[in-house]
N, CA, C and O atoms as a DFTB+ gen file, in Angstrom:
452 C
 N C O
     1  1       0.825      -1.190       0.000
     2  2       0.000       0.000       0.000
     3  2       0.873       1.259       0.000
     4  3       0.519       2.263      -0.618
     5  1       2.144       1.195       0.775
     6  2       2.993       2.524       0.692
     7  2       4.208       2.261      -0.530
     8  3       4.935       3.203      -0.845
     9  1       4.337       1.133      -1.076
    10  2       5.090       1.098      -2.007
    11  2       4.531       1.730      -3.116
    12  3       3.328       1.955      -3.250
    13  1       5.394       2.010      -3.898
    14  2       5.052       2.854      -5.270
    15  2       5.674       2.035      -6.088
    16  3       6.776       1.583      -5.779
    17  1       4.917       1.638      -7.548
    18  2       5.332       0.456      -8.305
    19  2       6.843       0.656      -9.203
    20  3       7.578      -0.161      -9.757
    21  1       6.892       1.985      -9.063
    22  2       8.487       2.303      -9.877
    23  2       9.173       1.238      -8.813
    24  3       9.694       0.286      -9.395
    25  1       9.252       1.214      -7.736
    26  2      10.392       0.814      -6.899
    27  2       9.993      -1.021      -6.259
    28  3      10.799      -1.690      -5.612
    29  1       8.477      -1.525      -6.694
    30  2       8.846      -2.842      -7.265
    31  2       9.287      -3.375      -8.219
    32  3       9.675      -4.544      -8.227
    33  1       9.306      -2.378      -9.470
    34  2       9.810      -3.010     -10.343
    35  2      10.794      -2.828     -10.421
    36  3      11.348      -3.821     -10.891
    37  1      11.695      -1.781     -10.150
    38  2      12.946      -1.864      -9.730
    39  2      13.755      -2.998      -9.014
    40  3      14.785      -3.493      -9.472
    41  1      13.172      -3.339      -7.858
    42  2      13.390      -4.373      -6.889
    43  2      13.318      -5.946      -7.637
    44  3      13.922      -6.951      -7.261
    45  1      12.552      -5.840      -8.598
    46  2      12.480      -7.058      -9.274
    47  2      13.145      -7.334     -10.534
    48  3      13.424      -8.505     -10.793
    49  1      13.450      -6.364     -11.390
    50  2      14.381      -5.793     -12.362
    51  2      15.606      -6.519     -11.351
    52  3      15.929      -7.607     -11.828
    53  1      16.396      -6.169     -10.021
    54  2      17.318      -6.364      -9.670
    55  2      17.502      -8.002      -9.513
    56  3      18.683      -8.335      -9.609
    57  1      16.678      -8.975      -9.316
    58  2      16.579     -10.182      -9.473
    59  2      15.998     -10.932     -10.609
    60  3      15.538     -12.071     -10.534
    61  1      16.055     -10.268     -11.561
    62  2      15.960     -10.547     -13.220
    63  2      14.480     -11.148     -13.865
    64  3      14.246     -12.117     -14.588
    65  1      13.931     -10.494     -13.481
    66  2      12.093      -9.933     -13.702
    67  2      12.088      -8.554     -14.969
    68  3      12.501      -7.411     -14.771
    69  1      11.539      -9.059     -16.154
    70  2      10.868      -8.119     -16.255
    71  2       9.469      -7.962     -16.204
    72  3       8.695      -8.910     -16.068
    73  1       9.092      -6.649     -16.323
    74  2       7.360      -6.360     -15.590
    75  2       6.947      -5.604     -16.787
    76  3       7.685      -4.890     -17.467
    77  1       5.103      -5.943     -17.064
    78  2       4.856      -5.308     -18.446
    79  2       3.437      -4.863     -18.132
    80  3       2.770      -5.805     -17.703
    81  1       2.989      -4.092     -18.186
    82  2       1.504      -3.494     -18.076
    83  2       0.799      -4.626     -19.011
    84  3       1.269      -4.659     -20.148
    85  1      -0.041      -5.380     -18.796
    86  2      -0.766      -6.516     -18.778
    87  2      -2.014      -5.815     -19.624
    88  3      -2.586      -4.888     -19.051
    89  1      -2.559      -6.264     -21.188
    90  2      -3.751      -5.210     -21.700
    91  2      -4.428      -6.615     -22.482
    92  3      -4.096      -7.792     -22.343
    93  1      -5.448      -6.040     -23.309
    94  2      -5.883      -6.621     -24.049
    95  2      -4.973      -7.463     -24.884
    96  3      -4.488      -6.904     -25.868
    97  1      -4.722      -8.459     -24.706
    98  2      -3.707      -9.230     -25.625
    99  2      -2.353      -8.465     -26.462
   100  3      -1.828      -8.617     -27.566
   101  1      -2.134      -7.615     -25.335
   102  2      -0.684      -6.444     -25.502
   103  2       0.193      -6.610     -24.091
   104  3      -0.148      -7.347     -23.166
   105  1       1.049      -6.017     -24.105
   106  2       2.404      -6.297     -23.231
   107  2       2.936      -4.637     -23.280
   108  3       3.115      -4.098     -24.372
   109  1       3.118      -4.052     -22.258
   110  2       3.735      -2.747     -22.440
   111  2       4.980      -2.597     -21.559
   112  3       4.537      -2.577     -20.410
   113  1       6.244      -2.488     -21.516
   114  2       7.003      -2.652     -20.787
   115  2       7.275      -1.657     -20.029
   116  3       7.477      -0.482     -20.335
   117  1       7.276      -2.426     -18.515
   118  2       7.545      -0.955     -17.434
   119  2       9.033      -1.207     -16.948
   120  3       9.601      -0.205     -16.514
   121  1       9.762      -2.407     -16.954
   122  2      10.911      -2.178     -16.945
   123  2      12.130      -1.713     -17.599
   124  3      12.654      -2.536     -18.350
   125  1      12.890      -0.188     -17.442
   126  2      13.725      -0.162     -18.156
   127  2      12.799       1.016     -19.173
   128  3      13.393       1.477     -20.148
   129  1      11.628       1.379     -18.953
   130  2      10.842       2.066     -19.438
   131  2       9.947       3.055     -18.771
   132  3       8.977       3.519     -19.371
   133  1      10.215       3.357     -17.668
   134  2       9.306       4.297     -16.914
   135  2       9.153       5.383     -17.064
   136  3      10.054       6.205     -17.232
   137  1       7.789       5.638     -17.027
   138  2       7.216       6.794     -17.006
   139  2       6.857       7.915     -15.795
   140  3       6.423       7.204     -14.888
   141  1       6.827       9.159     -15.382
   142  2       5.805       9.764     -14.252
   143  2       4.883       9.064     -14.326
   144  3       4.470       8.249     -13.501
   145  1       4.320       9.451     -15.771
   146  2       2.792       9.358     -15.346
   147  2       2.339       7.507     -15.155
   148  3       1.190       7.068     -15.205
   149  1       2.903       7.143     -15.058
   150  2       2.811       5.733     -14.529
   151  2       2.842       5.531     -12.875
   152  3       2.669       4.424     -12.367
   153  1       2.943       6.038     -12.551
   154  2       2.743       6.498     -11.026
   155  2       0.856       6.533     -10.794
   156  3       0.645       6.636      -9.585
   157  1      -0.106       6.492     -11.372
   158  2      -1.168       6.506     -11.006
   159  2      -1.854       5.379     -10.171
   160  3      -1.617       4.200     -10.434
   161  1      -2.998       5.860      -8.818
   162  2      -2.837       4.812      -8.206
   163  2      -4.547       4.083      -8.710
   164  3      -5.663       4.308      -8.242
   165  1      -4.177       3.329      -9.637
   166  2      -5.665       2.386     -10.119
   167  2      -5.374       1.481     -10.188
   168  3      -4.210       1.193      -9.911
   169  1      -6.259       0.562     -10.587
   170  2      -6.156      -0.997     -10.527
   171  2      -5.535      -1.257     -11.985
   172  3      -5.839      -0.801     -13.086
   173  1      -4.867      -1.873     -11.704
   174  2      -4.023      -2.305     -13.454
   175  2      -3.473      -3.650     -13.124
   176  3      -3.410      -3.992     -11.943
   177  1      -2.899      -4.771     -14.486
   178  2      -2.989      -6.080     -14.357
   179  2      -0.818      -5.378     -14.574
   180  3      -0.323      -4.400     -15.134
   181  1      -0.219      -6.565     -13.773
   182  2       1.021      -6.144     -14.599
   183  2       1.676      -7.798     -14.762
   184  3       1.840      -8.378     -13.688
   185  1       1.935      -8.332     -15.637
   186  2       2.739      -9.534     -15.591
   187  2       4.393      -9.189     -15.648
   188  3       4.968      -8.245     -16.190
   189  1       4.899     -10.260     -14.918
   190  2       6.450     -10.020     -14.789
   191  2       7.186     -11.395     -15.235
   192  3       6.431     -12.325     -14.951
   193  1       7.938     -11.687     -15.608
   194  2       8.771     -12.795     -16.317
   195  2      10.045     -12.853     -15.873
   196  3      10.853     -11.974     -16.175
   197  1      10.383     -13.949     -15.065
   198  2      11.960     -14.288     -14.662
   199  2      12.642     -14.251     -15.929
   200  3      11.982     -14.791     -16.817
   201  1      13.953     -13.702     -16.365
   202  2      14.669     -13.673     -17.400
   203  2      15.772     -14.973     -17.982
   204  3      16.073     -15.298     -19.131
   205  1      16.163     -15.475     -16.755
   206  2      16.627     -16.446     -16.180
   207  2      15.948     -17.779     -16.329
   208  3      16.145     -18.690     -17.133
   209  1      15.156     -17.657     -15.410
   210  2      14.426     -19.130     -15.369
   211  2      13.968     -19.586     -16.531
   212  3      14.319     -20.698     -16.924
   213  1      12.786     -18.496     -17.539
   214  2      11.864     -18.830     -18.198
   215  2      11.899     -18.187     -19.231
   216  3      11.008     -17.436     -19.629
   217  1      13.183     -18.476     -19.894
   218  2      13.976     -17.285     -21.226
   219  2      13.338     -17.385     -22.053
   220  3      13.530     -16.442     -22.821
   221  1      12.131     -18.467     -22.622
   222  2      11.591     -18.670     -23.819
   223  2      10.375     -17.955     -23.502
   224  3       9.868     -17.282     -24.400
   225  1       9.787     -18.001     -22.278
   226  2       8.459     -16.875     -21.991
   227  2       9.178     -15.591     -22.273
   228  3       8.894     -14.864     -23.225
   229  1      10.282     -15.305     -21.251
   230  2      10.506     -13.917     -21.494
   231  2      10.938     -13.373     -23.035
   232  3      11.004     -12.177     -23.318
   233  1      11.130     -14.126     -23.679
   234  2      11.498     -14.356     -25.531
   235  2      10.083     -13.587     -25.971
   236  3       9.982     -12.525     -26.587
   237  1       8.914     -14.539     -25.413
   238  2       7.538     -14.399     -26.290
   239  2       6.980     -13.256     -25.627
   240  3       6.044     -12.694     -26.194
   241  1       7.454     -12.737     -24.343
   242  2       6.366     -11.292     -23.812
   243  2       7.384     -10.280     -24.775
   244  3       7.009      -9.456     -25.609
   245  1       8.543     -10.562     -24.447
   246  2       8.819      -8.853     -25.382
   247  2       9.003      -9.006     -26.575
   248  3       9.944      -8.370     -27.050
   249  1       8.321      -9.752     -27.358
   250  2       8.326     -10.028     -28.805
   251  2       7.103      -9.443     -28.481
   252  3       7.221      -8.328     -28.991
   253  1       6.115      -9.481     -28.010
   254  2       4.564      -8.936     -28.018
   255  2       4.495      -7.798     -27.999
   256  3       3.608      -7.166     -28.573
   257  1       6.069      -6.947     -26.869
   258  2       5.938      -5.913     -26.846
   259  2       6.800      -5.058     -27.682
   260  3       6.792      -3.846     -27.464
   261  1       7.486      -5.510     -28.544
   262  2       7.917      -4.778     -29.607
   263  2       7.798      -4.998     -30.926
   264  3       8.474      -4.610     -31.880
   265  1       5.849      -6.379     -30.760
   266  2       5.506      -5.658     -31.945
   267  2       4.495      -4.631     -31.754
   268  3       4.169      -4.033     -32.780
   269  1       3.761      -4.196     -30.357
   270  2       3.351      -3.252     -30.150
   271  2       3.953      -2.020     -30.330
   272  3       3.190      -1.128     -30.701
   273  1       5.001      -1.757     -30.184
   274  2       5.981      -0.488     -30.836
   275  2       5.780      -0.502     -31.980
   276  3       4.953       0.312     -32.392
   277  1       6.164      -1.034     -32.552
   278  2       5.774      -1.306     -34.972
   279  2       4.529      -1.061     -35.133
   280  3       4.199      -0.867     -36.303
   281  1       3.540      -0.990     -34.179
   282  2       2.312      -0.653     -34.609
   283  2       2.159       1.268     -34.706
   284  3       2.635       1.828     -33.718
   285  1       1.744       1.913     -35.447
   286  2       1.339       3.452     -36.091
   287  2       1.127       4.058     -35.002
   288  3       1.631       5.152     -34.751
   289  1       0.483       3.531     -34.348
   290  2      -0.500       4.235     -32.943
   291  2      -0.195       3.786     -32.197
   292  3      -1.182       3.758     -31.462
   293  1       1.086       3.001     -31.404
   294  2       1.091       2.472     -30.499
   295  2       0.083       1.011     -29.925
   296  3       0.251       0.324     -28.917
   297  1      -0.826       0.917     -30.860
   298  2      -1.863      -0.292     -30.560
   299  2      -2.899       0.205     -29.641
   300  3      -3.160      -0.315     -28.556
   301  1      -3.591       1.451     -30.240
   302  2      -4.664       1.992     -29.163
   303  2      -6.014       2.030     -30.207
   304  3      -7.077       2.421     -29.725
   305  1      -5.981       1.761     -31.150
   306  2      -6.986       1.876     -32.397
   307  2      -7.572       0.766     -32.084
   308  3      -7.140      -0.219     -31.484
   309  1      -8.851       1.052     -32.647
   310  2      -9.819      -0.195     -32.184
   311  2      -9.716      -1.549     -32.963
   312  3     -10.159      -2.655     -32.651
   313  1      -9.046      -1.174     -34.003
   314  2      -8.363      -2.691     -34.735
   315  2      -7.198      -2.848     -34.745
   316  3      -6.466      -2.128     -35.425
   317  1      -6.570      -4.220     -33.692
   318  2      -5.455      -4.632     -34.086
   319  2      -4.834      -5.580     -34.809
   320  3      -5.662      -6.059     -35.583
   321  1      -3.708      -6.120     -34.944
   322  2      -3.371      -7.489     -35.285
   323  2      -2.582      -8.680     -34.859
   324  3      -1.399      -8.904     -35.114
   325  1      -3.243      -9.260     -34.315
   326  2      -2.868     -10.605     -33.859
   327  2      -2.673     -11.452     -33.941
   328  3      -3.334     -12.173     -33.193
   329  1      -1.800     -12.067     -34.722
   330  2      -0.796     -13.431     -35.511
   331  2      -1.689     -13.601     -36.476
   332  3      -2.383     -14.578     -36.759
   333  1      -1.559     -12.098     -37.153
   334  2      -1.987     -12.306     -38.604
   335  2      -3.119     -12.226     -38.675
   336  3      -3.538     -12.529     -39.792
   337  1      -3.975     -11.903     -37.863
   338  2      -5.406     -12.107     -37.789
   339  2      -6.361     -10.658     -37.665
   340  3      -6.454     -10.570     -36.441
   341  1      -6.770     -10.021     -37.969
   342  2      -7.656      -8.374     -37.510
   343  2      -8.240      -9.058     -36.463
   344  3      -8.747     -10.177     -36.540
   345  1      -8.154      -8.332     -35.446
   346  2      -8.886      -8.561     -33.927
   347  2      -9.379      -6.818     -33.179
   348  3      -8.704      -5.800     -33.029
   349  1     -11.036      -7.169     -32.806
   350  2     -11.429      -5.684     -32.509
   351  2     -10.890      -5.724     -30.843
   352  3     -11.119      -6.596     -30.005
   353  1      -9.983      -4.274     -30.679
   354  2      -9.895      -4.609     -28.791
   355  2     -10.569      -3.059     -28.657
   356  3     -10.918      -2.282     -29.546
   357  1     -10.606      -2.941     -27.352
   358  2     -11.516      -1.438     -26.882
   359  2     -10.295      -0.490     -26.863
   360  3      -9.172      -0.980     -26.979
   361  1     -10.476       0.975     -26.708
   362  2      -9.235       1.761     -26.612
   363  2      -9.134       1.617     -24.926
   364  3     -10.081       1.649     -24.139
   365  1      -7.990       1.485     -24.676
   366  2      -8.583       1.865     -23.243
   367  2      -6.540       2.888     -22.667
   368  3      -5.419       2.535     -23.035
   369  1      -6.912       4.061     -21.755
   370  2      -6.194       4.867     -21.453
   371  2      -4.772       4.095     -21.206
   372  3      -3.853       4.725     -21.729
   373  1      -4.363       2.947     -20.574
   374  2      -3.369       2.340     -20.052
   375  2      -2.162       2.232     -20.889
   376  3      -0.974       2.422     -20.628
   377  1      -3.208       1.631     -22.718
   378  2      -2.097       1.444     -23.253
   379  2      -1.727       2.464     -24.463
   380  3      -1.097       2.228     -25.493
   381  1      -2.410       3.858     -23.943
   382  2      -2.115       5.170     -24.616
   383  2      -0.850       5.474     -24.311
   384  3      -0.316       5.018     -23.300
   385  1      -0.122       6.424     -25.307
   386  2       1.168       6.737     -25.112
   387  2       0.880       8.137     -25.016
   388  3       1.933       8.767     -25.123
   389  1      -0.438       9.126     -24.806
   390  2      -0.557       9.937     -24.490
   391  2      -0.806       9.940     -23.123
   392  3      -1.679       9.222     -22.635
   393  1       0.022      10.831     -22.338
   394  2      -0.047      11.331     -21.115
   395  2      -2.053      11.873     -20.468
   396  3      -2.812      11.555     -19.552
   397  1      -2.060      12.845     -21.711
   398  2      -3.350      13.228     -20.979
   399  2      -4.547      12.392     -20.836
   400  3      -5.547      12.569     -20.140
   401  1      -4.157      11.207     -21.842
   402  2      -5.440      10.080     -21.839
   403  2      -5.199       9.091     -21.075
   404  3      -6.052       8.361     -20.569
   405  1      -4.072       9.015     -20.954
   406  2      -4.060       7.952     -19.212
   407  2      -4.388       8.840     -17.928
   408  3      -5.320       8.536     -17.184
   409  1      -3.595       9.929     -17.710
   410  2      -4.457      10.071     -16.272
   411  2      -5.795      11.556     -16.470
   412  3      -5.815      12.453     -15.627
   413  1      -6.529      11.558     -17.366
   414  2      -7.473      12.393     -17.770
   415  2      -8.558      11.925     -16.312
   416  3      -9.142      12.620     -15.480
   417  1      -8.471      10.562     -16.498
   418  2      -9.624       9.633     -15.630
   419  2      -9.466      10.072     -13.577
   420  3     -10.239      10.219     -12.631
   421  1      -7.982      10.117     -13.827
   422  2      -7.713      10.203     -12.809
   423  2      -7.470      11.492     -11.913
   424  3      -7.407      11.611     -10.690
   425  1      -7.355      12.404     -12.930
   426  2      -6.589      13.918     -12.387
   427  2      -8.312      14.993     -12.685
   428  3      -8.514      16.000     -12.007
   429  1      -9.113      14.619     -13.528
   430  2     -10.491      15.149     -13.570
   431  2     -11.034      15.902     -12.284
   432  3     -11.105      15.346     -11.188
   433  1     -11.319      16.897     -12.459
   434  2     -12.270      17.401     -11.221
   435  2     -13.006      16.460     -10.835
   436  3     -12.726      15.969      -9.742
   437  1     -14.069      15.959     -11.530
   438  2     -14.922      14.866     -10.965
   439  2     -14.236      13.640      -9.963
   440  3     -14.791      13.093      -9.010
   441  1     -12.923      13.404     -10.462
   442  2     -11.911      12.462      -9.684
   443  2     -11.711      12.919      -8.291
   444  3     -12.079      12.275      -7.309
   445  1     -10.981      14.305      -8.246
   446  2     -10.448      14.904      -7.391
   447  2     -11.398      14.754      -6.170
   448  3     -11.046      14.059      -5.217
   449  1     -12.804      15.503      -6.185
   450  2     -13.769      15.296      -5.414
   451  2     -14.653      14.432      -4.910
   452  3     -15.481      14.810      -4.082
C-alpha cells in the first residue's frame, strides 16, 4: 500500500524480472521504461517474467511488446493485429502513449472530489 510500483519493479528488475503493463492481448514494458505518469494509483494487471528461469516466456512477452511499438498508434486503435489475424480490442487509457489520456480519468475534477 505505501510502495510505489516504480520501486517494485525496480526491486524485481534487480533479481531478473521483467514487468509489463498486462492489456488486451498487448504487453507494455515498465521495466527499463518508466514513465511519471505511470505512477497513477488504479487498478491495473502487470505480468512479470523471470529472465533467467523462463527465457523462452521472457522471448515471447517482449516479442509482443515490440511488436506493439511497430504498430502506427502504439496499438490503441480499435483494430489490431494478432498473428496475422484483424482482432477488434476497446481503446482503453493504459495502453495510450498519451499522457493526458491515461491520467485524464484520474486527475479530472470529478476524480479529485
Amino acid at each position: 500500500k505505501n510502495q510505489h510500483l516504480y520501486d517494485v519493479i525496480e526491486m524485481l528488475d534487480d533479481v531478473d524480472f521483467t514487468c509489463y503493463w498486462a492489456g488486451n492481448q498487448k504487453l507494455w514494458r515498465l521495466t527499463g521504461c518508466w514513465q511519471l505518469y505511470f505512477d497513477v494509483h488504479a487498478w491495473s494487471n502487470v505480468a512479470c517474467v523471470n529472465r533467467k528461469r523462463v527465457p523462452r516466456l521472457a522471448m515471447k512477452m517482449e516479442n509482443i511488446f515490440q511488436q506493439l511499438l511497430l504498430m502506427e498508434d502504439g496499438g490503441t486503435s480499435a483494430t489490431t493485429i494478432t498473428k496475422g489475424k484483424m482482432m477488434r480490442a476497446s481503446r482503453h487509457e493504459i495502453m495510450s502513449l498519451d499522457p493526458t489520456m491515461m491520467t485524464s480519468k484520474y486527475l479530472s475534477p470529478e476524480a479529485i472530489s
